[in-house]
C-alpha positions, 0 to 999 in steps of 0.5 A, spaced: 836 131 148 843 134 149 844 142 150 848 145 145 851 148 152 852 140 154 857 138 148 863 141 150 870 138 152 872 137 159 876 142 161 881 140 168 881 146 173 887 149 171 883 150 164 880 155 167 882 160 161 881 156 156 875 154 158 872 162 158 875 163 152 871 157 149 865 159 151 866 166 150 869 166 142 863 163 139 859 168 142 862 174 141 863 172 133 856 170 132 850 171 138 844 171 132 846 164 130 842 157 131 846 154 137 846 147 136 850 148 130 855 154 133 857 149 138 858 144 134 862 148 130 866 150 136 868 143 139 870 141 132 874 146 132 877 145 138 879 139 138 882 139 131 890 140 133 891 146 128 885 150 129 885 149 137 889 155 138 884 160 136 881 159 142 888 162 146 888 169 146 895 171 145 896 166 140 890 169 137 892 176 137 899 174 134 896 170 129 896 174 121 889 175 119 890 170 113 891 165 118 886 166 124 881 167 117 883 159 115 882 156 122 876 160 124 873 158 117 874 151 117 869 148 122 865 154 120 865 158 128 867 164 122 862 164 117 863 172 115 870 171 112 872 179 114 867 181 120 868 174 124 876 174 123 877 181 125 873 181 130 876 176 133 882 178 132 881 185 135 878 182 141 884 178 142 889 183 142 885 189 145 885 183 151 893 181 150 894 188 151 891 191 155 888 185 160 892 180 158 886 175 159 880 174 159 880 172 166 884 177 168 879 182 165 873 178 170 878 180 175 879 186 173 871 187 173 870 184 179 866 179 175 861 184 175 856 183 168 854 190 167 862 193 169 864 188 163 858 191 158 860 198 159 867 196 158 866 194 152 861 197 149 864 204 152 871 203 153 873 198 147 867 198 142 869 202 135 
């Protein structure tokens, strides 16, 4: 039997950016949801050329939220048509700005899982 952490596209080492943000994008949108289904709707949506680019932070944040709304909502890793997308979309562009990227952000934090909870929850949550 297949996880749903296990269907993922192979990412090559210098990937390492967009690798954290497929794994963290469907999560930071919707944690209570079936995984099985939110990974799914995840690859498609990273596989597909024109909704791949949700996936990259800065891209992202520059993205109008009609658009961001259209390619999150296609393969359903968005089912909330306002919550999901702007969610979203402040995470990317509060991570542009001030972090650059997520990787950067882990960096930033030593990797350090509680240092990161507080950052968001404290620092960035509304």
């Amino acid at each position: 039997m297949k996880m749903p952490e296990d269907e993922h596209p192979v990412f090559e080492d210098s990937q390492k950016e967009l690798r954290l943000t497929y794994f963290t994008l469907p999560m930071a949108l919707n944690y209570q949801r079936n995984s099985y289904t939110l990974r799914e709707s995840a690859l498609q949506t990273f596989l597909d050329p024109q909704t791949q680019d949700v996936f990259d932070v800065k891209l992202c944040a520059n993205m109008s939220e009609e658009t961001l709304r259209q390619k999150l909502m296609k393969y359903k890793i968005a089912l909330q048509p306002n919550k999901h997308i702007s969610t979203r979309k402040t995470i990317a562009t509060t991570t542009a700005q001030q972090r650059g990227t997520i990787e950067d952000m882990f960096e930033a934090l030593n990797y350090d899982v509680l240092r990161l909870q507080a950052c968001i929850q404290g620092s960035h949550k509304k």
